[in-house]
C-alpha positions as CSV (number, residue, x, y, z in Angstrom):
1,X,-32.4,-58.4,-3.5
2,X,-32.1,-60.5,-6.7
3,X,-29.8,-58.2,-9.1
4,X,-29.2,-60.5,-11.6
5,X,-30.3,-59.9,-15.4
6,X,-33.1,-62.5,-16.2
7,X,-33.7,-63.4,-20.0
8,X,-37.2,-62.7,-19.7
9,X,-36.0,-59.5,-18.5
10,X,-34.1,-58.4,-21.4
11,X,-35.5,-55.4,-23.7
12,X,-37.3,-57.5,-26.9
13,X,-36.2,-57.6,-30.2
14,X,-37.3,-54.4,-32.5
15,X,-35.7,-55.5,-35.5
16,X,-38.8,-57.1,-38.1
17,X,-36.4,-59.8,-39.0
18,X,-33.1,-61.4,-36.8
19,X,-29.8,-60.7,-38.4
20,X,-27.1,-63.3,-39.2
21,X,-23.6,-62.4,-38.2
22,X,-20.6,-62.4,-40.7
23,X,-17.8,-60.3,-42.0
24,X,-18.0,-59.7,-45.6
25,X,-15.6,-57.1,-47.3
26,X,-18.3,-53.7,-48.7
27,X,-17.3,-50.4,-50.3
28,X,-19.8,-47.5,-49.2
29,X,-19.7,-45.0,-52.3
30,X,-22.0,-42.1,-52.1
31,X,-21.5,-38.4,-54.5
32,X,-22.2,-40.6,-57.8
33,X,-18.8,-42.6,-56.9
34,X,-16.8,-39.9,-56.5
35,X,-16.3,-40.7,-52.5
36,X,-16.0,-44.4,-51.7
37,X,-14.9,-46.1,-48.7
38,X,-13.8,-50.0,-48.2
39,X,-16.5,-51.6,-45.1
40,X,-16.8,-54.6,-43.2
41,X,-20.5,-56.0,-43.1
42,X,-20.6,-57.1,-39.7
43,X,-24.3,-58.3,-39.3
44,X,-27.1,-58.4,-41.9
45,X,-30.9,-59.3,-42.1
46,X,-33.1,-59.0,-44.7
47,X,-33.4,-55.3,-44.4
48,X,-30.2,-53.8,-43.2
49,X,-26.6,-54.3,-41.3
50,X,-24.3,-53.3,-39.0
51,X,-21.1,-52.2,-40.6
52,X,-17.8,-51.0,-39.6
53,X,-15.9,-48.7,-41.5
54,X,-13.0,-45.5,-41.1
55,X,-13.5,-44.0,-37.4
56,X,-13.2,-40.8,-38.8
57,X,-15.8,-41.0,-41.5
58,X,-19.1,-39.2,-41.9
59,X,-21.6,-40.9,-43.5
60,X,-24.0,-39.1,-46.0
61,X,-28.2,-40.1,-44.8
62,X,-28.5,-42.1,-48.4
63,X,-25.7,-44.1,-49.9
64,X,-25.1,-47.2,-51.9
65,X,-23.6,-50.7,-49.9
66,X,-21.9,-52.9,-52.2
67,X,-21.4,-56.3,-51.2
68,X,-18.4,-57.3,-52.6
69,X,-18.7,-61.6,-52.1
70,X,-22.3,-61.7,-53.1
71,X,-22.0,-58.9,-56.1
72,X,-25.2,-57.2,-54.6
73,X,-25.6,-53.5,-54.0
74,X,-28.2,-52.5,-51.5
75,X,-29.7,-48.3,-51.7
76,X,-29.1,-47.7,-48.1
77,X,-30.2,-45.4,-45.1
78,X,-28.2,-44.1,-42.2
79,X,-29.9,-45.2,-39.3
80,X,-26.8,-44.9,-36.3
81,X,-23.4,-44.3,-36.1
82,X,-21.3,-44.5,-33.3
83,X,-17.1,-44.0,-33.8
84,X,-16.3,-47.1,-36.0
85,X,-20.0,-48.2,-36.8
86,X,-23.4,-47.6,-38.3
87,X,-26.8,-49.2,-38.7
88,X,-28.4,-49.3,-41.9
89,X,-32.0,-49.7,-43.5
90,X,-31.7,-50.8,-47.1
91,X,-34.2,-49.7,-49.4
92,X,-33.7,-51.2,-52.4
93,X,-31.3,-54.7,-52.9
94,X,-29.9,-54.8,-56.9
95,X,-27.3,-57.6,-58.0
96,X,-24.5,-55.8,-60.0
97,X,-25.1,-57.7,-63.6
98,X,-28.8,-56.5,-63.4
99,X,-28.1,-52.9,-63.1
100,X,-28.5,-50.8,-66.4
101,X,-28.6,-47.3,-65.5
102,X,-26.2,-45.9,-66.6
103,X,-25.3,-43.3,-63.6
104,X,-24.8,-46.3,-61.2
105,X,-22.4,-47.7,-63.9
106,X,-19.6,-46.7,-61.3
107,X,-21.0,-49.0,-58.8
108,X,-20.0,-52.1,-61.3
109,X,-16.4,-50.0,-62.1
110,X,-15.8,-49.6,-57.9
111,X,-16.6,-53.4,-57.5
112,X,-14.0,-54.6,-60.1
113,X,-11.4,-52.5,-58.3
114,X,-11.9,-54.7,-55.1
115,X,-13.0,-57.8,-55.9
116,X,-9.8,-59.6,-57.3
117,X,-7.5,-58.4,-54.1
């Protein structure tokens, strides 16, 4: 018996898009900026990521991705998380300099803190 794991074999692909791996520095901030957390985007497509972040950190269902390289914030949805990692669905992708609500001004305020380290 042949026990060997063909390709053709292999469970297909459910994501709608393939994702392109990376690490790029993030900050998950959820509570209107009150909590915020610095992330690693591991993986991305064009409509959500794998991250890792704090092993010991719970993850609210909705919360706000900021990519620190790019300046883009993505409104994001908890999909998985397992220990140090989580899949996300973004819903909506903003840059930073387009954003002029003023209640996600703290987004802006949390990525000047990181970007210049």
């Amino acid at each position: 018996m042949n026990n060997r794991l063909r390709i053709t074999d292999a469970a297909p692909e459910r994501r709608p898009s393939q994702r392109r791996r990376f690490l790029l520095g993030g900050i998950i901030a959820f509570s209107d900026g009150a909590i915020s957390f610095d992330c690693i985007i591991r993986n991305q497509s064009v409509g959500g990521a794998k991250i890792s972040h704090a092993k010991d950190l719970q993850l609210p269902a909705h919360f706000y991705l900021i990519n620190i390289r790019d300046r883009l914030v993505y409104e994001a949805e908890l999909i998985w998380s397992k220990e140090a990692e989580s899949g996300i669905n973004y819903k909506k992708q903003m840059s930073l300099s387009d954003i002029d609500d003023p209640a996600l001004g703290y987004l802006a305020q949390l990525w000047l803190s990181r970007a210049g380290r």
